[in-house]
Biopython code that builds the backbone (N, CA, C, O; Angstrom):
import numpy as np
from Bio.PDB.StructureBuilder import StructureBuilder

atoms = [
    (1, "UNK", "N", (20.210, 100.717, -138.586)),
    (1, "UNK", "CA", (19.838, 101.571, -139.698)),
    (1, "UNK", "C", (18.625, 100.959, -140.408)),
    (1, "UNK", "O", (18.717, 99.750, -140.618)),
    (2, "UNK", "N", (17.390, 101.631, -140.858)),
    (2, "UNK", "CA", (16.629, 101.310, -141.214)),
    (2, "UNK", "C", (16.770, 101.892, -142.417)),
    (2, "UNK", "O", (17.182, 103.009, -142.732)),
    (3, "UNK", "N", (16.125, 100.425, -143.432)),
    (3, "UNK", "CA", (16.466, 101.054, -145.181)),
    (3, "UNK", "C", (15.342, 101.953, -145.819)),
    (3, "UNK", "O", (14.373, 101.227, -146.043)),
    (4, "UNK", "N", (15.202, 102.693, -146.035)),
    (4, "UNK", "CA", (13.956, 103.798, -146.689)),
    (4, "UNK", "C", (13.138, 102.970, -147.731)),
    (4, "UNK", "O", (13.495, 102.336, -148.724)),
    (5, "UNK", "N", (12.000, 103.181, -147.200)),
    (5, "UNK", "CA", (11.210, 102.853, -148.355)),
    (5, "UNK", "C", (10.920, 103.213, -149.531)),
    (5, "UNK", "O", (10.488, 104.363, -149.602)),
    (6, "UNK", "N", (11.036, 102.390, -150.920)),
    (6, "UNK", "CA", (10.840, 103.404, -151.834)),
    (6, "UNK", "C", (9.250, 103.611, -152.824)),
    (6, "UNK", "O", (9.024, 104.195, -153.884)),
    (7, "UNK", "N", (8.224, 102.688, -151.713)),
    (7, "UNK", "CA", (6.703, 102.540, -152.319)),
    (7, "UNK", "C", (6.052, 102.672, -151.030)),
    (7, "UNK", "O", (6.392, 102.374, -149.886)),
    (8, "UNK", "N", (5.007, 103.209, -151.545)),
    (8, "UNK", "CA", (3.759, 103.181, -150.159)),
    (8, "UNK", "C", (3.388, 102.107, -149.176)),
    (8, "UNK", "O", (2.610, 101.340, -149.744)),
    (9, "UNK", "N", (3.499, 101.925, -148.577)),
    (9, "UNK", "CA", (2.836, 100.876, -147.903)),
    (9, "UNK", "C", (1.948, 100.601, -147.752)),
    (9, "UNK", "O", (1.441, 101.700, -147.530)),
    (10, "UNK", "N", (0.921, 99.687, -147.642)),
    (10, "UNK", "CA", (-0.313, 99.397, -147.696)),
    (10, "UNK", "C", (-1.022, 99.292, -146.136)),
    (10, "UNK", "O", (-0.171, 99.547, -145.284)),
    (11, "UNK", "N", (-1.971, 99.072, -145.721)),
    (11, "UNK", "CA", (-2.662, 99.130, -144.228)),
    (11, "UNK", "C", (-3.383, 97.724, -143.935)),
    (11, "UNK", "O", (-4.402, 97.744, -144.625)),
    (12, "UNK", "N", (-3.329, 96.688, -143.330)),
    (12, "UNK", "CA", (-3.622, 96.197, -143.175)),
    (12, "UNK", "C", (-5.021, 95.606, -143.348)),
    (12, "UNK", "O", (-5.482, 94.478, -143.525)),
    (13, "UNK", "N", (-5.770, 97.539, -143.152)),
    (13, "UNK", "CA", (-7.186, 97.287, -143.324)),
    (13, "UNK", "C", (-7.305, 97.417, -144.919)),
    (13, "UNK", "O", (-8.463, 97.325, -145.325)),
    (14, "UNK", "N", (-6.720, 97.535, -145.499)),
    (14, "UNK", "CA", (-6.365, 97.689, -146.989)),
    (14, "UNK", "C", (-6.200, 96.548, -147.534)),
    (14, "UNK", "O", (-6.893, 96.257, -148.509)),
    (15, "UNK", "N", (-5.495, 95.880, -147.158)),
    (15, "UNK", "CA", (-5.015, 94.520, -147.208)),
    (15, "UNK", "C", (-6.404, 93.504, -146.760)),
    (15, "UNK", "O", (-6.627, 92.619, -147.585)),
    (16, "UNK", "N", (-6.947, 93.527, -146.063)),
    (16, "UNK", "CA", (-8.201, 92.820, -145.871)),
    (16, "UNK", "C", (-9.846, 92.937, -146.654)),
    (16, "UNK", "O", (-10.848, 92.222, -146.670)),
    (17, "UNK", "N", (-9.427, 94.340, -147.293)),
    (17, "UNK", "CA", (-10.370, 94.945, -148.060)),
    (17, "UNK", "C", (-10.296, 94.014, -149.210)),
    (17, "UNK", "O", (-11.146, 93.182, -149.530)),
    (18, "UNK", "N", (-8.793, 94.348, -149.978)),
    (18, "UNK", "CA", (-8.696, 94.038, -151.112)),
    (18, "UNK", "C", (-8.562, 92.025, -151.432)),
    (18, "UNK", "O", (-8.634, 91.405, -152.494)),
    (19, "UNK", "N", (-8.376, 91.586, -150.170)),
    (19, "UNK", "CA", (-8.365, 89.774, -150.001)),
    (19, "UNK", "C", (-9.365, 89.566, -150.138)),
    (19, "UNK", "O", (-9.635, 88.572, -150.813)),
    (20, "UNK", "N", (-10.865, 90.681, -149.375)),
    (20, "UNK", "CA", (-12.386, 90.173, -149.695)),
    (20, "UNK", "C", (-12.852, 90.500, -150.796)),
    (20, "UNK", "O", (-14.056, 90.342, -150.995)),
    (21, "UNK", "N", (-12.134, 90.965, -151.650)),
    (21, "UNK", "CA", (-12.862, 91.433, -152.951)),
    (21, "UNK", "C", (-13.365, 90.093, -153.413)),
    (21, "UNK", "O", (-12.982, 89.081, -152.826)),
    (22, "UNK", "N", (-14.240, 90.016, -154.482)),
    (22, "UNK", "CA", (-15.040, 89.408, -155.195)),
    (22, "UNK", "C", (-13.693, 88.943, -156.125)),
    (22, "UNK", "O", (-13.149, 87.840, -156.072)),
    (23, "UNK", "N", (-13.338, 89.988, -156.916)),
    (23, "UNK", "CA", (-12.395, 89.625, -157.899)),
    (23, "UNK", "C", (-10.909, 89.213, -157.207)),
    (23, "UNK", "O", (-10.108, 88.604, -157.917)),
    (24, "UNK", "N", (-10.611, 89.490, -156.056)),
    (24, "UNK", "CA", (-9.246, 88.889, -155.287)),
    (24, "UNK", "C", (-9.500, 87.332, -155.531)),
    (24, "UNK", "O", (-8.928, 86.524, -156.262)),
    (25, "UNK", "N", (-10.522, 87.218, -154.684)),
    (25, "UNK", "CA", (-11.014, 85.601, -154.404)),
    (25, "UNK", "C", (-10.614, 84.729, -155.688)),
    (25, "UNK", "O", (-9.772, 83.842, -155.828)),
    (26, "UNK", "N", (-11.714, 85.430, -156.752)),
    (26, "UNK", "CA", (-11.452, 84.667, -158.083)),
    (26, "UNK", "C", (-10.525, 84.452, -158.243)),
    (26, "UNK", "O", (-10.198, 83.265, -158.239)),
    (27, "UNK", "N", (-9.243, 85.796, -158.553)),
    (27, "UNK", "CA", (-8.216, 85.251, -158.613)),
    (27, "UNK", "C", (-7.236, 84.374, -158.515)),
    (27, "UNK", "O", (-6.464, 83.868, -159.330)),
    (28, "UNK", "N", (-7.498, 84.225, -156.693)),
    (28, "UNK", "CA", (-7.049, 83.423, -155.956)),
    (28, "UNK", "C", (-6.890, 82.183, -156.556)),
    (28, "UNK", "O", (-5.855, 81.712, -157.027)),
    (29, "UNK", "N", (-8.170, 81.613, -156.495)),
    (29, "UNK", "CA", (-9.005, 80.075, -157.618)),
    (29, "UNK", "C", (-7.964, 80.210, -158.040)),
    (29, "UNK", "O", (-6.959, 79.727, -157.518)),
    (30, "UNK", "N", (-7.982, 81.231, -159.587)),
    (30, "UNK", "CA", (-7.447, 80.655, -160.785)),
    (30, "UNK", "C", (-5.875, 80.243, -160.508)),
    (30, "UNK", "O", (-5.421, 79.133, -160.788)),
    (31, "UNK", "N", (-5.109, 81.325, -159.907)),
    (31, "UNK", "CA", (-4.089, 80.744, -158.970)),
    (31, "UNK", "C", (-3.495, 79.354, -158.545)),
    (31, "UNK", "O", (-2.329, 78.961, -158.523)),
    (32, "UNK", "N", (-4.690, 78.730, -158.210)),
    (32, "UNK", "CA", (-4.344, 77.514, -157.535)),
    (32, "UNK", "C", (-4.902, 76.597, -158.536)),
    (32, "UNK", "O", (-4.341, 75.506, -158.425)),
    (33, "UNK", "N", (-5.978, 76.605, -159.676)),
    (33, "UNK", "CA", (-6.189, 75.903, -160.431)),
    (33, "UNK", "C", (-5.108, 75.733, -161.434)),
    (33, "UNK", "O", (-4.758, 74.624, -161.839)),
    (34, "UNK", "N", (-4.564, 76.899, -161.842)),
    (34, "UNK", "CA", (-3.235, 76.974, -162.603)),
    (34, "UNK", "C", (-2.183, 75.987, -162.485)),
    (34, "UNK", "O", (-1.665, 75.318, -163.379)),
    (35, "UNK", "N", (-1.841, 76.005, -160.670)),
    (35, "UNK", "CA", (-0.500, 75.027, -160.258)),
    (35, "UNK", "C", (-0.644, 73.518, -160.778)),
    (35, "UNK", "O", (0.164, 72.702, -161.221)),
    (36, "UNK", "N", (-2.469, 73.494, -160.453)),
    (36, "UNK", "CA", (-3.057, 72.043, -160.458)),
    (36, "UNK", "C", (-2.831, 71.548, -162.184)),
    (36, "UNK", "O", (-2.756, 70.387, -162.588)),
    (37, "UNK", "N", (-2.760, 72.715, -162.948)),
    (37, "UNK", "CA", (-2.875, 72.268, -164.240)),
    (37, "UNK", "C", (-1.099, 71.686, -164.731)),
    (37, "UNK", "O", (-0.694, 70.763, -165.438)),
    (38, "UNK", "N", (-0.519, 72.612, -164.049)),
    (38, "UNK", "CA", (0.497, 72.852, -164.440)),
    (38, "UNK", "C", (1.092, 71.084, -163.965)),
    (38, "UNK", "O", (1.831, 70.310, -164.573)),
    (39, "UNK", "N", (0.598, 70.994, -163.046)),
    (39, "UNK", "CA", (1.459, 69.708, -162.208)),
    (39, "UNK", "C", (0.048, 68.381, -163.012)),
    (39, "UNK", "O", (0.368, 67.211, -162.800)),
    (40, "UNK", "N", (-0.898, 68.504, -163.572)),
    (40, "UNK", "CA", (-1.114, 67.632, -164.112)),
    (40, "UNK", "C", (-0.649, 67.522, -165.774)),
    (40, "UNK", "O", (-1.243, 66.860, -166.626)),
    (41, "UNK", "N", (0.168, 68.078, -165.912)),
    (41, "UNK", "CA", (0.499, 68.481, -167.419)),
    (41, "UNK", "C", (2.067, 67.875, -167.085)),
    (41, "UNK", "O", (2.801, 67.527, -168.010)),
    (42, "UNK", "N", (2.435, 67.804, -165.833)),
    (42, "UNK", "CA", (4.202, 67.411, -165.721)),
    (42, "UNK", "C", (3.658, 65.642, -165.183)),
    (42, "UNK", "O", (4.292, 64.593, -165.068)),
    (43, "UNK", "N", (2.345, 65.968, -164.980)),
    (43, "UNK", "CA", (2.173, 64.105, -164.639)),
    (43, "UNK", "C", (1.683, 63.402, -165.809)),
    (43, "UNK", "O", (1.817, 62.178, -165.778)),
    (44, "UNK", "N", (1.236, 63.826, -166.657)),
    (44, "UNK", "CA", (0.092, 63.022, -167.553)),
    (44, "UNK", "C", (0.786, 62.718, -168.671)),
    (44, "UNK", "O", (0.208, 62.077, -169.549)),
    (45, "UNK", "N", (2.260, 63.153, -168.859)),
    (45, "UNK", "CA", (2.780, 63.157, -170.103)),
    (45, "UNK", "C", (2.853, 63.608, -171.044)),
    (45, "UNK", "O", (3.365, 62.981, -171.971)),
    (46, "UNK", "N", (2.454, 64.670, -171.186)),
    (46, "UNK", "CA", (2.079, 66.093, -172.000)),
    (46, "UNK", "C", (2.686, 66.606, -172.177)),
    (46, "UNK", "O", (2.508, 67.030, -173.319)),
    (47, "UNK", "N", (3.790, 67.114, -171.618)),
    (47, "UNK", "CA", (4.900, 67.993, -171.719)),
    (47, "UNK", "C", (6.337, 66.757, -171.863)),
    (47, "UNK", "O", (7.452, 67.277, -171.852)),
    (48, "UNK", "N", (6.278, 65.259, -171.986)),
    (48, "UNK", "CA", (7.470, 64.554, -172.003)),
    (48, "UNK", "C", (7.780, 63.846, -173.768)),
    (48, "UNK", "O", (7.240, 63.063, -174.550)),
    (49, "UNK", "N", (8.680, 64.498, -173.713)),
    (49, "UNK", "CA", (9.324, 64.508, -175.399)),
    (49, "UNK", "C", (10.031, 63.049, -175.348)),
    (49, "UNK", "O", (11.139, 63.109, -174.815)),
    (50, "UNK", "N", (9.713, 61.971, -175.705)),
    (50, "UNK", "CA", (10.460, 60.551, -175.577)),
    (50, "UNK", "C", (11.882, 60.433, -176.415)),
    (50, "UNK", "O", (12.737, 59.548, -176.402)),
    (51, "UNK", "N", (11.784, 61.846, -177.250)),
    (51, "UNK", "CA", (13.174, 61.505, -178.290)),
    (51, "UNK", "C", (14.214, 62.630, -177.741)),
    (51, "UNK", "O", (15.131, 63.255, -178.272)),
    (52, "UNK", "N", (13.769, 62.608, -176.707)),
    (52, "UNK", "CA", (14.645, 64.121, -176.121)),
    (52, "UNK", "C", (14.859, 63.953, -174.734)),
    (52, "UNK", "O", (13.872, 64.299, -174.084)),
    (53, "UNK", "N", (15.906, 63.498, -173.982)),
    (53, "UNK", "CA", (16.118, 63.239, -172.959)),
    (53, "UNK", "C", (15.869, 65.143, -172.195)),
    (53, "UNK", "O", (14.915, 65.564, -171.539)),
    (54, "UNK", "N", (16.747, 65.654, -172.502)),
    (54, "UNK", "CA", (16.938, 67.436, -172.054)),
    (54, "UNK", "C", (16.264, 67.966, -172.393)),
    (54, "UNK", "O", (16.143, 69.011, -171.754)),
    (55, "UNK", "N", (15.206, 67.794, -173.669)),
    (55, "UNK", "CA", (14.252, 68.715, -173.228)),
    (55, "UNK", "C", (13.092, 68.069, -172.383)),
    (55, "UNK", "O", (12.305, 68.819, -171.804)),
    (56, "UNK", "N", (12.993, 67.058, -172.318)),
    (56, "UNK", "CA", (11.961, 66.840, -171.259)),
    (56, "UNK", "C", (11.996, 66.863, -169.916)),
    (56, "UNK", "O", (11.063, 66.803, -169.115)),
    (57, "UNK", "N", (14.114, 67.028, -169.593)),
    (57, "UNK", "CA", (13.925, 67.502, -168.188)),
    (57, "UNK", "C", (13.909, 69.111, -167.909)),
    (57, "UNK", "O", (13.601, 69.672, -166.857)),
    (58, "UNK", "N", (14.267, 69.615, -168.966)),
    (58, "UNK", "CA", (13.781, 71.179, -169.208)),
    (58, "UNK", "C", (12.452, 71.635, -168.570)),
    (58, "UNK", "O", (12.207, 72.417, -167.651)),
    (59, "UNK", "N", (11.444, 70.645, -169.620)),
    (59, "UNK", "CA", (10.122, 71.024, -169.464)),
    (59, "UNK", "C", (9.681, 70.737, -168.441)),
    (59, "UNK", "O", (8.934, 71.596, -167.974)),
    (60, "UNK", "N", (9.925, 69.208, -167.418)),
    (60, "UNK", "CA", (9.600, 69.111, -166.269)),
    (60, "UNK", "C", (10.164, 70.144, -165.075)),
    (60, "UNK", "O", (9.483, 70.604, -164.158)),
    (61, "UNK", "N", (11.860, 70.434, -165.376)),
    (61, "UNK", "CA", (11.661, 71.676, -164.518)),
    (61, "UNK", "C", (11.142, 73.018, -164.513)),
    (61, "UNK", "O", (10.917, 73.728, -163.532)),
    (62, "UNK", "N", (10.955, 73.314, -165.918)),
    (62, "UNK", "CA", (10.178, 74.772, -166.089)),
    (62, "UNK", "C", (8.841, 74.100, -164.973)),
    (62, "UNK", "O", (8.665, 74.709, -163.918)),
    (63, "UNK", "N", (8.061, 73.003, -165.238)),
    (63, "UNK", "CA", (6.410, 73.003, -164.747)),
    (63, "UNK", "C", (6.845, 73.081, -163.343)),
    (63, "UNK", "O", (6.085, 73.768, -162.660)),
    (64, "UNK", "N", (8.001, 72.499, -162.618)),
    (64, "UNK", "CA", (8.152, 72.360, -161.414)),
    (64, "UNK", "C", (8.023, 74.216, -160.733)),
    (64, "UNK", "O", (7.033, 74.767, -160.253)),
    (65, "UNK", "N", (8.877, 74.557, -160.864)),
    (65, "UNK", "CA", (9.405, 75.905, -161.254)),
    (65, "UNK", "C", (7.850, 77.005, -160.909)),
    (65, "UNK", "O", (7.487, 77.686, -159.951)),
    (66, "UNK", "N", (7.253, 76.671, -162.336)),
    (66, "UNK", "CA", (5.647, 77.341, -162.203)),
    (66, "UNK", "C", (4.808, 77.205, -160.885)),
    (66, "UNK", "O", (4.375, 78.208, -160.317)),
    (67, "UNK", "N", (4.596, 75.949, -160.420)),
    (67, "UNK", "CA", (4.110, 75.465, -159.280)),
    (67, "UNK", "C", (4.589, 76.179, -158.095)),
    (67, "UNK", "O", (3.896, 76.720, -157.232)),
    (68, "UNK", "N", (5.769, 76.115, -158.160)),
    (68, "UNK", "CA", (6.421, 77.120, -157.187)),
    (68, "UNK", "C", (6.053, 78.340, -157.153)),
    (68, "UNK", "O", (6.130, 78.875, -156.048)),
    (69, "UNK", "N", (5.618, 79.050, -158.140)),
    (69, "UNK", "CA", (5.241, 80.206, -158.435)),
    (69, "UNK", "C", (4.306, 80.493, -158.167)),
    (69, "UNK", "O", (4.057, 81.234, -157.215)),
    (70, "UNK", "N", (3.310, 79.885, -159.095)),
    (70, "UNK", "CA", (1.878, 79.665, -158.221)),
    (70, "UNK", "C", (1.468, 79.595, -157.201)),
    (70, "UNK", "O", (0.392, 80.066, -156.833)),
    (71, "UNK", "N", (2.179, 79.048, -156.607)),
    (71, "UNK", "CA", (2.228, 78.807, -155.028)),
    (71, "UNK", "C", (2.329, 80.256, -154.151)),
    (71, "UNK", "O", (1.590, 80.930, -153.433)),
    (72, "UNK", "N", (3.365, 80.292, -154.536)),
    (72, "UNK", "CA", (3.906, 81.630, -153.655)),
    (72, "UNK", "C", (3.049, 83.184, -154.414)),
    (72, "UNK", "O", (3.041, 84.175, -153.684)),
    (73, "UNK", "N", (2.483, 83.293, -155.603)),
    (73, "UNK", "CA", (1.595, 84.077, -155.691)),
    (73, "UNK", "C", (0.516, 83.901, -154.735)),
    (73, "UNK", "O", (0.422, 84.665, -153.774)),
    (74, "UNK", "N", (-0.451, 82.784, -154.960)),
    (74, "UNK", "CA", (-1.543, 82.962, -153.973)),
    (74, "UNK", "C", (-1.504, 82.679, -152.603)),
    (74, "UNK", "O", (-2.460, 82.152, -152.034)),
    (75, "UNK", "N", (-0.548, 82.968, -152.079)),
    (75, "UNK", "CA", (-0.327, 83.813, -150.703)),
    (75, "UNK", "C", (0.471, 84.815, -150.672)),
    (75, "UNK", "O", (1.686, 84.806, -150.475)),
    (76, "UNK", "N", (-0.709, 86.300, -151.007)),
    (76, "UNK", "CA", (-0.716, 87.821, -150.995)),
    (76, "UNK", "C", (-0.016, 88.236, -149.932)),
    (76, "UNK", "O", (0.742, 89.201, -150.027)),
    (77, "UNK", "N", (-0.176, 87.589, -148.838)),
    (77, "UNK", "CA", (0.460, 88.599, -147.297)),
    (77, "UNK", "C", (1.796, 88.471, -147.384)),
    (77, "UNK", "O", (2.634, 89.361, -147.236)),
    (78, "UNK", "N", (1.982, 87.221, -147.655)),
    (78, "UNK", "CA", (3.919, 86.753, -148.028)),
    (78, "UNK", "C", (4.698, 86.785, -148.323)),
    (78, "UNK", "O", (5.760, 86.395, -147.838)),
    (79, "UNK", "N", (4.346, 87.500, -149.685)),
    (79, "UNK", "CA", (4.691, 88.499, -150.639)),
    (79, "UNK", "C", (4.706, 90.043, -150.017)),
    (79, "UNK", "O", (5.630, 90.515, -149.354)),
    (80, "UNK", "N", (3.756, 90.564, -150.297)),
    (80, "UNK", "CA", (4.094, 91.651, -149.469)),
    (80, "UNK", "C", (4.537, 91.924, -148.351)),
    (80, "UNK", "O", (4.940, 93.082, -148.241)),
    (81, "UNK", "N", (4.669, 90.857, -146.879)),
    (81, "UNK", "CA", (5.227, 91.357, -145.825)),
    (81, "UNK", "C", (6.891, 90.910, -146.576)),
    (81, "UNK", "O", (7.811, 91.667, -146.269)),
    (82, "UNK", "N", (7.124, 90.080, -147.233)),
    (82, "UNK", "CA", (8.982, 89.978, -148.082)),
    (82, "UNK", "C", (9.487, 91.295, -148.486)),
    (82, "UNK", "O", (10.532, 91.716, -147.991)),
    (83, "UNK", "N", (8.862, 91.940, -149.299)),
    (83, "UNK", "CA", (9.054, 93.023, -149.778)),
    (83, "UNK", "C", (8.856, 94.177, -148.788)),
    (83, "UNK", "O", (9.668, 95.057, -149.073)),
    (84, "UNK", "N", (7.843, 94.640, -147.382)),
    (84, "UNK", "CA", (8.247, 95.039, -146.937)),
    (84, "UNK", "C", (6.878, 96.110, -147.171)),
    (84, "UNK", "O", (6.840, 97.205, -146.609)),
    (85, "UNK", "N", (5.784, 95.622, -148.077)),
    (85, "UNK", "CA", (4.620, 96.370, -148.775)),
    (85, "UNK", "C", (3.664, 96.973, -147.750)),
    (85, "UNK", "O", (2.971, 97.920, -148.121)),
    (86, "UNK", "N", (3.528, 96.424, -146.218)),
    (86, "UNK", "CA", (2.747, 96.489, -145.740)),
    (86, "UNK", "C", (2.958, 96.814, -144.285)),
    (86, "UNK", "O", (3.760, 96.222, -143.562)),
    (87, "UNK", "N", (2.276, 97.673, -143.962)),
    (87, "UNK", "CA", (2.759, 98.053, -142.641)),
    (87, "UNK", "C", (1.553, 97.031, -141.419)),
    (87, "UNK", "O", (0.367, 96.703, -141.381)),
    (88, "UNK", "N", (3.117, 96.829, -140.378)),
    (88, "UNK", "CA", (2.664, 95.856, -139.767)),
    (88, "UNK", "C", (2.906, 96.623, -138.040)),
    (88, "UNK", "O", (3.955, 97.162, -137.688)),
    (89, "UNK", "N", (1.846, 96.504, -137.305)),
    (89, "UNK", "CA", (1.772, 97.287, -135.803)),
    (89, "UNK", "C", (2.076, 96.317, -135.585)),
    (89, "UNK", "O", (2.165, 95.317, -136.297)),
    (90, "UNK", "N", (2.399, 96.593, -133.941)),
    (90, "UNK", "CA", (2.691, 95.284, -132.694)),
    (90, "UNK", "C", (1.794, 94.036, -132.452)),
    (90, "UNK", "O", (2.121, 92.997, -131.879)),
    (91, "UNK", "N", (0.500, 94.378, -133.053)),
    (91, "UNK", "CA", (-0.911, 93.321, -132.768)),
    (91, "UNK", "C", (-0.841, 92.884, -133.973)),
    (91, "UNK", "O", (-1.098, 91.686, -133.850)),
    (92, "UNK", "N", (-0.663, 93.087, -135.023)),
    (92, "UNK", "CA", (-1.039, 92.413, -136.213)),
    (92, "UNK", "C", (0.713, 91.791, -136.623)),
    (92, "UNK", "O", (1.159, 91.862, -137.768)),
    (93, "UNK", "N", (1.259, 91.390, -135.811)),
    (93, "UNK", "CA", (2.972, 90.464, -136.337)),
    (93, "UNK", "C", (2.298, 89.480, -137.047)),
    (93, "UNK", "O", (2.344, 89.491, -138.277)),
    (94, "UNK", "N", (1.752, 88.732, -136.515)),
    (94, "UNK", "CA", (1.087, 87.436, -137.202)),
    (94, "UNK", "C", (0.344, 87.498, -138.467)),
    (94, "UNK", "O", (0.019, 88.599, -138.911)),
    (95, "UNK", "N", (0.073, 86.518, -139.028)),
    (95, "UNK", "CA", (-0.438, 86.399, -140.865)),
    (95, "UNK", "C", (-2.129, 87.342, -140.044)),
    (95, "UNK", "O", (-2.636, 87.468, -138.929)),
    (96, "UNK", "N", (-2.333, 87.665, -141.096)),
    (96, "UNK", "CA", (-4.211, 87.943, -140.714)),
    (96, "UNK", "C", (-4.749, 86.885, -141.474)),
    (96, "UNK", "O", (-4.203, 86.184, -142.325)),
    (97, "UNK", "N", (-6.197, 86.873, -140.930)),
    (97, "UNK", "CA", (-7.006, 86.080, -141.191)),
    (97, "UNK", "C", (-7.701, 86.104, -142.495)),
    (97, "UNK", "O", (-8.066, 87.084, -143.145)),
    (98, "UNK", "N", (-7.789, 85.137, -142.698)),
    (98, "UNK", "CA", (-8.242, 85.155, -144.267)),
    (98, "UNK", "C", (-7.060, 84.533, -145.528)),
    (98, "UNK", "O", (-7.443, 84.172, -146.641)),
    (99, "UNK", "N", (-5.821, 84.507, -145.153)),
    (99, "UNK", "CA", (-4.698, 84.121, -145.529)),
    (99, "UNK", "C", (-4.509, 82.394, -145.691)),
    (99, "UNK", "O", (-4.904, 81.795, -144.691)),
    (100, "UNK", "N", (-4.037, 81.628, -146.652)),
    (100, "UNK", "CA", (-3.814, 80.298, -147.101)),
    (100, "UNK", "C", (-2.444, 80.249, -146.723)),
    (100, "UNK", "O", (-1.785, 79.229, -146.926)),
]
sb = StructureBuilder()
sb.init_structure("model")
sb.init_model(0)
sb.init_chain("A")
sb.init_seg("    ")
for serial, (resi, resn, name, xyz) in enumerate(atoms, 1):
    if name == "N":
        sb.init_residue(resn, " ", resi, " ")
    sb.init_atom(name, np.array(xyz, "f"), 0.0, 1.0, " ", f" {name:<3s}", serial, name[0])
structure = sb.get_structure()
């Protein structure tokens, strides 16, 4: 049984359009500059409260957490082939090119 879709699917060539955009790209960056901030903010001591045992492992797992996030945002195909966003033929199973 196949489950019905309940959003459009996107085209691959759609999907390659919108990865070369100008503004995808940028995105992308900020994406990955984000994680970098995030994980130098859980290294540098910035986020560690010395009079607070729990909240500073709070805060180190929220930053952990983000990173993860970050992560898995800026890889677009991964996301959408999870969800199911994108229609995929017999030749294109594999990530396309252009993909991190």
């Amino acid at each position: 049984m196949t489950k019905e879709l309940t959003e459009p699917q996107i085209t691959q060539d759609q999907y390659d359009i919108w990865l070369n955009s100008q503004v995808t790209i940028a995105f992308l960056k900020c994406l990955a500059w984000k994680r970098l901030d995030v994980r130098d903010a859980a290294g540098d001591g910035s986020i560690i409260d010395t009079s607070n045992a729990d909240t500073t492992h709070g805060l180190l797992h929220r930053a952990l957490g983000q990173q993860d996030a970050y992560e898995a945002a800026h890889v677009p195909w991964d996301m959408l082939k999870h969800y199911n966003m994108v229609m995929i033929t017999e030749k294109e199973e594999e990530e396309p090119d252009g993909t991190e």
